[in-house]
C-alpha positions as CSV (number, residue, x, y, z in Angstrom):
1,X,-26.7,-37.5,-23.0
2,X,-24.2,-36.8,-25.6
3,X,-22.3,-34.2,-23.9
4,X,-22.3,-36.0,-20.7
5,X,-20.5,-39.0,-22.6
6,X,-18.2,-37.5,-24.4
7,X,-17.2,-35.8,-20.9
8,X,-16.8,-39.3,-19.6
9,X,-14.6,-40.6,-22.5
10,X,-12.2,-37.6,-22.0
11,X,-12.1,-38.5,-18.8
12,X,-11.3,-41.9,-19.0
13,X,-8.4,-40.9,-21.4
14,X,-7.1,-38.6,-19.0
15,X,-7.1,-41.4,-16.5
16,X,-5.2,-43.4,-19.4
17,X,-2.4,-40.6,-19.5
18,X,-1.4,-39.6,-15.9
19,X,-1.6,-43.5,-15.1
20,X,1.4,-43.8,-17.7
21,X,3.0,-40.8,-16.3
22,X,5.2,-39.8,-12.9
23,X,4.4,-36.9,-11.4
24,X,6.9,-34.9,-10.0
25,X,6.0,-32.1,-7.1
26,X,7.5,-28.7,-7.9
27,X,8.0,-25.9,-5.3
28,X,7.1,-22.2,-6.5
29,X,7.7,-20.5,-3.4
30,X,10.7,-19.6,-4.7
31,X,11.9,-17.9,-7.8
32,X,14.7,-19.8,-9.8
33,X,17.5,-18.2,-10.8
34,X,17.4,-20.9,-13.7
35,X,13.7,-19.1,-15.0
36,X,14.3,-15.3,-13.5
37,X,16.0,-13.1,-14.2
38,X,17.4,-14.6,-17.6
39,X,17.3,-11.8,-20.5
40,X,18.4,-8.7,-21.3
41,X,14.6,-8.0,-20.3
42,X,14.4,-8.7,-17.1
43,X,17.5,-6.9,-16.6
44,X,16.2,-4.0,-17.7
45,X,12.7,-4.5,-15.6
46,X,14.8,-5.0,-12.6
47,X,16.8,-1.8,-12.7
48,X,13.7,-0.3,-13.5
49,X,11.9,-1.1,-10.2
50,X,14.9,-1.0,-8.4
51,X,16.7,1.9,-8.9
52,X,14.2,4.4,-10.6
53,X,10.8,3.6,-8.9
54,X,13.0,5.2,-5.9
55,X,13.8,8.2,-7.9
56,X,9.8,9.4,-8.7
57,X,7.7,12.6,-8.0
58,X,4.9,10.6,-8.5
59,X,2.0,12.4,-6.1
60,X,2.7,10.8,-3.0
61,X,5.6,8.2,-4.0
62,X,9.5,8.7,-4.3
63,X,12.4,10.6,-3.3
64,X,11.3,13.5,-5.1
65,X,7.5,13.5,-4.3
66,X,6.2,17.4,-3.6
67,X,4.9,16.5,0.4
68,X,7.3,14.3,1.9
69,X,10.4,14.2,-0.5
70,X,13.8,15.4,0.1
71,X,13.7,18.6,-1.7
72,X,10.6,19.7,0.1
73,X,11.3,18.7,3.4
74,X,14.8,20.5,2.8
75,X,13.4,24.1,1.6
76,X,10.5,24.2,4.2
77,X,13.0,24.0,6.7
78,X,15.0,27.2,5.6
79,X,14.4,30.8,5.4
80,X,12.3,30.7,2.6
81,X,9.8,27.8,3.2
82,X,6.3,28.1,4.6
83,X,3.2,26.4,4.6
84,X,-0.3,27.6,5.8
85,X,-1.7,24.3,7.0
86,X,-0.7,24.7,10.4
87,X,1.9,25.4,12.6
88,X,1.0,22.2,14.6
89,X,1.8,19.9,11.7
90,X,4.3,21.9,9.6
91,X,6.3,24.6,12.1
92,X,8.8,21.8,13.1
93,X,10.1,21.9,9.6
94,X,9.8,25.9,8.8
95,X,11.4,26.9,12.4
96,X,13.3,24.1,12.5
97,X,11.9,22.8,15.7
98,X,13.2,19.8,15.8
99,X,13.9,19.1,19.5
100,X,10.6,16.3,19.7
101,X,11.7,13.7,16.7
102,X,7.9,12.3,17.0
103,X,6.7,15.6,16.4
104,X,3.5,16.0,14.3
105,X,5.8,15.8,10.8
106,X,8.9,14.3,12.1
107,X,7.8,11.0,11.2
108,X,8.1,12.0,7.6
109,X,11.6,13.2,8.0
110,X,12.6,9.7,8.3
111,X,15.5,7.7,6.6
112,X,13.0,4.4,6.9
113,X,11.3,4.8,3.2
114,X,14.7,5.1,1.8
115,X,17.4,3.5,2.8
116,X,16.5,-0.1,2.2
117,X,16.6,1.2,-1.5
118,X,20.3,1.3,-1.7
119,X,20.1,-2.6,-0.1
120,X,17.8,-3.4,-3.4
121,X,20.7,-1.8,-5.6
122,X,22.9,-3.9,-3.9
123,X,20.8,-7.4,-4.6
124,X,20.0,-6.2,-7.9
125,X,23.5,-5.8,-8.9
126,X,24.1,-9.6,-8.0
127,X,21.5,-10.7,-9.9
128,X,21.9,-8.9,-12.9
129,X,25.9,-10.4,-13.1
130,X,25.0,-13.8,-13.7
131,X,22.5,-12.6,-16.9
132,X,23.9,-14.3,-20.3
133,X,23.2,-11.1,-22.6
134,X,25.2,-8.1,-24.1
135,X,27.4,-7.0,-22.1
136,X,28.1,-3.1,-22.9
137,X,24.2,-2.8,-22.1
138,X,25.0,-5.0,-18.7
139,X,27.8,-2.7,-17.5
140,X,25.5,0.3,-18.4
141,X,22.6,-1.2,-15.9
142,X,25.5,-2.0,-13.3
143,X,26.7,1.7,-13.8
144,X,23.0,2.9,-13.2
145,X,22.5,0.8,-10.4
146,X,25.8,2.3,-8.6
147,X,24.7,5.8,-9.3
148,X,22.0,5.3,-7.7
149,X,23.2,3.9,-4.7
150,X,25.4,6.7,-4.6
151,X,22.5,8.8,-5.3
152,X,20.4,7.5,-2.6
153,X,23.3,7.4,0.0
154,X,24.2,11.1,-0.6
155,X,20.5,12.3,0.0
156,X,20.3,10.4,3.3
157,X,23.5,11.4,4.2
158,X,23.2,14.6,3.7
159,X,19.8,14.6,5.8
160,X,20.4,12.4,8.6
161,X,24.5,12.1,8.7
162,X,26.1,8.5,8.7
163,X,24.2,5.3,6.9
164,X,23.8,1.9,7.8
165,X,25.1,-0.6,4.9
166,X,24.3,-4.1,4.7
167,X,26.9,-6.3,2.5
168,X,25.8,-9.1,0.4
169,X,26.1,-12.1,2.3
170,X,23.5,-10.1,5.1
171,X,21.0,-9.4,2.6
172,X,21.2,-13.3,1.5
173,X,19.9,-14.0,5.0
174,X,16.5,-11.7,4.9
175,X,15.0,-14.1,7.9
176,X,17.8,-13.9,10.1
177,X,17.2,-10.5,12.5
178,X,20.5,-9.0,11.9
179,X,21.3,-5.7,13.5
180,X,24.1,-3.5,12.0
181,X,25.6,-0.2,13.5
182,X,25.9,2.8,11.3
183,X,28.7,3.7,9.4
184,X,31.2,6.2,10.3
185,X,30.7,10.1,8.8
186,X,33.8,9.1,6.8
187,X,33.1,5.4,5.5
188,X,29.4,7.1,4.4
189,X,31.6,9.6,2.4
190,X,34.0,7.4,1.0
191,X,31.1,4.7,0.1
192,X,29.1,7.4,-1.7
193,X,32.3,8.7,-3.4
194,X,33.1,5.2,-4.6
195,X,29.7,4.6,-5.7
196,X,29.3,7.9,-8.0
197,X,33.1,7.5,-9.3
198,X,32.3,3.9,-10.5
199,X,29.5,4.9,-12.3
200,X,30.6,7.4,-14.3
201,X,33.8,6.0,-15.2
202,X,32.5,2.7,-16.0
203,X,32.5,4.7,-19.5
204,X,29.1,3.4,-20.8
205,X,26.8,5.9,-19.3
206,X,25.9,8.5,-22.0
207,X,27.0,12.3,-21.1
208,X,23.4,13.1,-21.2
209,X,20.3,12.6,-23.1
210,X,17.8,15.0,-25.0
211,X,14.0,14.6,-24.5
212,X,14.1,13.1,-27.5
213,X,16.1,10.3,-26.7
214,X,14.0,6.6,-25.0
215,X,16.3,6.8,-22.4
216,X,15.8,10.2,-21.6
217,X,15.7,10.1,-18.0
218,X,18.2,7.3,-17.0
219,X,21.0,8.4,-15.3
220,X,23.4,10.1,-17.2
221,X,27.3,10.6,-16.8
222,X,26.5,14.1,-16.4
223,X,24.4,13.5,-13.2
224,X,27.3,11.4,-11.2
225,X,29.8,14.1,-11.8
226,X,27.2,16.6,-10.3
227,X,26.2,14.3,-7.5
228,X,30.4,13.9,-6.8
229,X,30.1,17.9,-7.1
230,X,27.6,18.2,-4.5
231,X,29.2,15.9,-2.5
232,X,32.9,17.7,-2.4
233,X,30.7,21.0,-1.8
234,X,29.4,19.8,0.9
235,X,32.3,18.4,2.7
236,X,34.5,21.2,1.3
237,X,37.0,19.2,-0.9
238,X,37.3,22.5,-2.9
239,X,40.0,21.5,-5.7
240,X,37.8,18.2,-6.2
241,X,34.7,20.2,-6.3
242,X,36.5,22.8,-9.2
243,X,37.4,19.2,-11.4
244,X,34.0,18.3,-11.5
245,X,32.5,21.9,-12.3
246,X,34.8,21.9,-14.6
247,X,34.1,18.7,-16.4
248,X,30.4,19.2,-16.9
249,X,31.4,22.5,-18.7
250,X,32.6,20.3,-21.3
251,X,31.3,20.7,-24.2
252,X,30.2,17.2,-24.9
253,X,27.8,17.2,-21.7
254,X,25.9,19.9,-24.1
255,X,24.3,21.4,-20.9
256,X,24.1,25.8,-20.8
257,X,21.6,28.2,-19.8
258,X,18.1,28.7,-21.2
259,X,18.5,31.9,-22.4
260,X,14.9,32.5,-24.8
261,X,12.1,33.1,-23.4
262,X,9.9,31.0,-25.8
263,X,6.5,31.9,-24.6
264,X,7.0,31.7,-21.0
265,X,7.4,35.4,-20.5
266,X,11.2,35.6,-19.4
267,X,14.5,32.9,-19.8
268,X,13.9,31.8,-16.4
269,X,10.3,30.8,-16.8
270,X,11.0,29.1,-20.0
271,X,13.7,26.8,-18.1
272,X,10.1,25.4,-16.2
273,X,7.6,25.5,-19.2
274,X,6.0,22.6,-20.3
275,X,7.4,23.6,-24.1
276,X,10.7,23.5,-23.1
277,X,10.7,19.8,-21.5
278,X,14.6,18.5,-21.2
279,X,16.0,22.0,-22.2
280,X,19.6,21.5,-22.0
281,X,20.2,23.3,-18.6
282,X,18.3,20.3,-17.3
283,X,20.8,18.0,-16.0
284,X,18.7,15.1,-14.4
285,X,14.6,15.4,-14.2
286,X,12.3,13.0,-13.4
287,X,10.3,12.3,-16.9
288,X,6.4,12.8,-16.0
289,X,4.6,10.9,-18.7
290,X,0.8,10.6,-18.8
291,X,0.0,7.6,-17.6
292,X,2.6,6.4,-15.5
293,X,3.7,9.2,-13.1
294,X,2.4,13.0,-12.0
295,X,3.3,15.4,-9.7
296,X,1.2,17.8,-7.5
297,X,3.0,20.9,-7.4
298,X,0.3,22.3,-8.4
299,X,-2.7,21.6,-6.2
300,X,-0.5,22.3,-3.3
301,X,0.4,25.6,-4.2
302,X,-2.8,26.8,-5.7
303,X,-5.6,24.5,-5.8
304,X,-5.2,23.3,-2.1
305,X,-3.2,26.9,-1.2
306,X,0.0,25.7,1.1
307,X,3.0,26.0,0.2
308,X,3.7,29.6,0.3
309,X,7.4,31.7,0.1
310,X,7.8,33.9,2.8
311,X,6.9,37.3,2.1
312,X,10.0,38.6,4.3
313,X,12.1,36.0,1.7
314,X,10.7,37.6,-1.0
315,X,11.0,41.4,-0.7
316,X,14.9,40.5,-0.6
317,X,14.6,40.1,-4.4
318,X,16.2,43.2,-7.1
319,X,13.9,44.9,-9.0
320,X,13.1,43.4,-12.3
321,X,14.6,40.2,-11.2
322,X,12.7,37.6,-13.5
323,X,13.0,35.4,-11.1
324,X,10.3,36.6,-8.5
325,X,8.2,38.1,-11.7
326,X,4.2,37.5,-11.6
327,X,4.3,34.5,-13.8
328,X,6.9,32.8,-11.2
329,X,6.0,34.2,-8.2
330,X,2.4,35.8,-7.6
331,X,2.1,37.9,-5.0
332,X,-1.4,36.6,-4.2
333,X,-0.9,34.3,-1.0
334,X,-1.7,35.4,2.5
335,X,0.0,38.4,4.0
336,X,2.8,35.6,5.6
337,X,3.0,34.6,2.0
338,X,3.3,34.8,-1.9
339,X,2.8,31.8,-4.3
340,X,5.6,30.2,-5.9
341,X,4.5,29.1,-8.9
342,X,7.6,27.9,-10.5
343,X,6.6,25.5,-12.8
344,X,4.1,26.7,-15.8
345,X,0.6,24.2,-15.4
346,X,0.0,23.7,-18.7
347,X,0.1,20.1,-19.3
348,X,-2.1,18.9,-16.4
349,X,-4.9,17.1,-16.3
350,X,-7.2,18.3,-12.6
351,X,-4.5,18.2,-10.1
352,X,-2.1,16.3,-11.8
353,X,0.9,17.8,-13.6
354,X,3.2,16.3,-16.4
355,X,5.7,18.6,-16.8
356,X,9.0,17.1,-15.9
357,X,10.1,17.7,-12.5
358,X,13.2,19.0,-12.6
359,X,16.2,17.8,-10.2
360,X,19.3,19.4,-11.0
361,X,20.4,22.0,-13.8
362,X,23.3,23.8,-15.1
363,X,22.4,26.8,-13.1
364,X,23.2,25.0,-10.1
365,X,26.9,23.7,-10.9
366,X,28.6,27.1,-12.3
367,X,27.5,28.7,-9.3
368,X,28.8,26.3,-7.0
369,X,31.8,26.2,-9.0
370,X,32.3,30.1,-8.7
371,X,31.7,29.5,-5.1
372,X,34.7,26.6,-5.0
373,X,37.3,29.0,-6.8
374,X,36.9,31.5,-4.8
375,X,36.6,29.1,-1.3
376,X,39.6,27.4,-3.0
377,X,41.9,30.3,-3.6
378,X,40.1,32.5,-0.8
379,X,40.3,35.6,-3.1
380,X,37.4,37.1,-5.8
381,X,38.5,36.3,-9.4
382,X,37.6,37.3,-12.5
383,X,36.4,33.9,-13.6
384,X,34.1,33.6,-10.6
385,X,32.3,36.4,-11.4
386,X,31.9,35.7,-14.7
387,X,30.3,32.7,-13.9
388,X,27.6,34.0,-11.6
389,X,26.7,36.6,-13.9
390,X,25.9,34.1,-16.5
391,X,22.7,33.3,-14.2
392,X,22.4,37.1,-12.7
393,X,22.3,38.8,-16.0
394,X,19.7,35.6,-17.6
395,X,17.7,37.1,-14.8
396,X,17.8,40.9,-16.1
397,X,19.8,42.1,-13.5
398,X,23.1,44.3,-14.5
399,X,26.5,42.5,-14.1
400,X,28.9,42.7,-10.9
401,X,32.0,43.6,-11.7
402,X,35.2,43.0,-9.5
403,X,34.5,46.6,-7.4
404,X,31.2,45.2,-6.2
405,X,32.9,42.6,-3.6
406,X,34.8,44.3,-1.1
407,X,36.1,40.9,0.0
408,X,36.3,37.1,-0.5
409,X,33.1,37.0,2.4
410,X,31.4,39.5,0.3
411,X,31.5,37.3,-2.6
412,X,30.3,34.6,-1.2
413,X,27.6,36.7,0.8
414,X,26.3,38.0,-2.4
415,X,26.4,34.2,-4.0
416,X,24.7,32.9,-1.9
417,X,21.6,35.3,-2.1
418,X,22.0,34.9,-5.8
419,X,21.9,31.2,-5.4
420,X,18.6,31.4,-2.9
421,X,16.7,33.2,-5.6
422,X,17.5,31.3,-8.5
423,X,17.2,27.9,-6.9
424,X,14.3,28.4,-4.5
425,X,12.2,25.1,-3.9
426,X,14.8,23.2,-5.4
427,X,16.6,21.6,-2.7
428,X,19.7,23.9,-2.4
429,X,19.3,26.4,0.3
430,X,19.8,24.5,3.0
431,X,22.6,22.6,2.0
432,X,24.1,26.0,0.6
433,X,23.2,27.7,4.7
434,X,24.9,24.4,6.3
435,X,28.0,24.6,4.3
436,X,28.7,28.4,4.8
437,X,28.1,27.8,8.5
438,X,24.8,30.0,8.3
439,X,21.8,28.0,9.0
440,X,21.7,28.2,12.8
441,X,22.0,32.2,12.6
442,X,19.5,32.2,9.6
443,X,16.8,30.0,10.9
444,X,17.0,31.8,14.0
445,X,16.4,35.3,12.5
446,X,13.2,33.3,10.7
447,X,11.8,32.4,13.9
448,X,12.3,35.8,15.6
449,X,10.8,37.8,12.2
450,X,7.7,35.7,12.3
451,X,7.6,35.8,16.7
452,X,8.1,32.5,17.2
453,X,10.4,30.3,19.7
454,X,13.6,30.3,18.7
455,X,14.3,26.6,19.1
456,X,17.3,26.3,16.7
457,X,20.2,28.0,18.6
458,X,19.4,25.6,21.5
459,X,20.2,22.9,19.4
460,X,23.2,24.2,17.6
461,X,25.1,22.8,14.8
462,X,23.0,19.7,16.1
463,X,20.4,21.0,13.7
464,X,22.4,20.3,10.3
465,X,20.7,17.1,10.5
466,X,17.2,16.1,11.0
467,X,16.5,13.6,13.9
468,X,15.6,10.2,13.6
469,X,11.9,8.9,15.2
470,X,12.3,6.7,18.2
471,X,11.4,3.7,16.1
472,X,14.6,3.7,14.2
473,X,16.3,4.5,17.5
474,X,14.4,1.5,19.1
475,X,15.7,-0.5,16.5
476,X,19.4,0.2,17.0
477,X,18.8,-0.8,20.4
478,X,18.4,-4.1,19.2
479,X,21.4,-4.2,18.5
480,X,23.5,-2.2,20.9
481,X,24.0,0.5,18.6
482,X,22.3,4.2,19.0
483,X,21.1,5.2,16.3
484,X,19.9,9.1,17.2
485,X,21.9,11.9,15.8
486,X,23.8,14.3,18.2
487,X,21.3,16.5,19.9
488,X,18.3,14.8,20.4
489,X,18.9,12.6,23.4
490,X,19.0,8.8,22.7
């Protein structure tokens, strides 16, 4: 009887109270920009979902992820990239079949996952403006955020050719069924160009970061002057392409060449090993940490036995090159096949790996800028050869010297091989094949070595991008607008 009284006097005061009081109906629907975002906090948890949740190798999820990101989809579908889960499912990608753009894995090669990201950047970098809080660290996210927009815009671009761009006021009107056309080859240039350039000479990025650093992963200076690399590669702005390999040789970027072996076995397997985490040839990587992100590398070259190299690819290694040695490369896969192991597995936990996943590297810009001098002045130079040494001779192999080129195309022949087996499954042969006008005659030896239709010539240069599923081409329709890329009916 006690405790059902004093529930009744509590009640009765309550009564008391709200009879005094007016209550006013709220509506939480909606997120105030007067409660979120507000702090230097939620600035920072924005960018974070925003811009770098796009960016992870995390087992199935991100840009980056090991079976449907862009560096894998990009290497299977060149000389070296093979898989032994079917030819069903995976032979569109490693014969470049990509004449039925519903195919079996075609859905996967599909701008749909990514390009509302760069639309996300885009709101973001409203939002964040109108934070009260410091504003060096402010300009720094709104750097970040335009890298990766530029970041973003380059890897769909260079997959799947012109983007579509929504502005601001479009994106403020997220009920409204707005359909917009893609952007021209150019304006997607110029827009991914503008993007990178902002960023890094908004002069609060740092130049880079060691391991050791909190922000070790965030973009860095260093990563939007190899992105604008990349970019003047591809589209063959030679002299801008030598200013940028030249600016991240600076010594302030601190990036250069593993060149100990640590206990990897060789220079080039220590540049992988888990011990040597954010070496300084490692110019962007995506940070695995226990507990928040993993990738399976692993389990889908060993444990689940896929993802193979082509033996053909592989016998066109030197002797005692490091890079194809047993601890890299095991020459254990099926007689189509080796294993490329690449990365060591020693902090793993199952099939779960936590050594950082590596992105770009040092490696990969003096190369490229050996390959602009001498695209640039169309003649071998000393300086050019110096530079690809620097990678052939960290790989045991003797030097060239200037009587081993008979001829600018000889150079670059010889570069490009050189680039294939230092940067195999990391997203560069393609784009290396596409921009020396060699894809089309490459993939179509691969498909005649391994008896099997050769469906690239019929498509041509057509075949420098990947299609687009009929969905997104149902969806331009919407509009007016076709959305296909050359090649693949409409």
């Amino acid at each position: 009887m006690k405790k059902i009284f004093s529930y009744a006097v509590a009640l009765a005061f309550m009564s008391v109270v709200m009879y005094g009081c007016k209550l006013v109906s709220s509506e939480y629907s909606d997120i105030s920009s007067d409660l979120y975002p507000t702090s230097e906090r939620d600035a920072r948890d924005l960018v974070t979902s925003n811009v770098y949740e796009a960016f992870r190798n995390d087992e199935y999820a991100g840009a980056f992820n090991v079976a449907t990101g862009f560096h894998l989809l990009g290497d299977m579908a060149t000389d070296f990239g093979f898989c032994s889960w079917g030819e069903s499912n995976w032979g569109q990608l490693e014969y470049a079949n990509f004449q039925n753009p519903d195919g079996a894995r075609n859905p996967r090669m599909n701008w749909a996952p990514y390009l509302p990201w760069i639309s996300k950047m885009e709101l973001t970098i409203d939002r964040i403006k109108g934070i009260a809080m410091d504003e060096t660290l402010k300009k720094r996210y709104l750097a970040e955020l335009e890298c990766g927009q530029g970041f973003m815009a380059f890897l769909i671009w260079d997959f799947y050719g012109p983007i579509i761009l929504s502005d601001l006021e479009t994106l403020k009107k997220p009920q409204d069924e707005i359909i917009l056309p893609r952007q021209t080859n150019e304006q997607t240039i110029a827009y991914i160009e503008s993007k990178l350039k902002a960023a890094a000479e908004a002069g609060v990025l740092a130049k880079s970061y060691s391991k050791e650093n909190a922000d070790y992963g965030r973009f860095t200076e260093g990563l939007c002057h190899t992105l604008l690399l990349k970019l003047y590669m591809q589209t063959k702005q030679w002299p801008k392409a030598i200013v940028e390999g030249r600016e991240l040789m600076k010594p302030e970027y601190s990036y250069e060449l593993v060149t100990d072996a640590g206990d990897a076995g060789s220079a080039y397997a220590n540049v992988f090993s888990s011990a040597n985490e954010g070496n300084k040839e490692t110019i962007w990587a995506v940070n695995c940490l226990r507990e928040y992100q993993s990738h399976l590398w692993y389990p889908h070259v060993i444990s689940w036995g896929g993802y193979k190299m082509t033996r053909i690819f592989f016998e066109t290694f030197e002797s005692g090159d490091d890079r194809c040695a047993p601890n890299v490369i095991t020459d254990g896969g099926s007689s189509q096949g080796v294993l490329p192991l690449k990365y060591d597995m020693v902090n793993r936990t199952s099939d779960n790996c936590y050594t950082d996943w590596i992105v770009y590297r040092y490696a990969d810009v003096i190369t490229l800028l050996a390959e602009a001098i001498v695209q640039q002045g169309n003649a071998v130079t000393q300086e050019a050869i110096d530079l690809l040494n620097e990678v052939r001779t960290r790989a045991s192999l003797p030097p060239y010297q200037m009587s081993s080129f008979t001829n600018k195309d000889d150079f670059i022949d010889k570069l490009l091989w050189e680039r294939a087996h230092e940067l195999w499954y990391e997203g560069c042969r393609r784009q290396d094949l596409i921009r020396n006008n060699k894809y089309v005659t490459t993939m179509a030896q691969k498909c005649v070595d391994h008896g099997r239709t050769d469906y690239i010539t019929a498509l041509g240069t057509n075949a420098h991008l990947f299609p687009l599923p009929s969905s997104a081409v149902n969806e331009g329709r919407k509009g007016g607008f076709n959305y296909q890329n050359p090649g693949y009916g409409d």
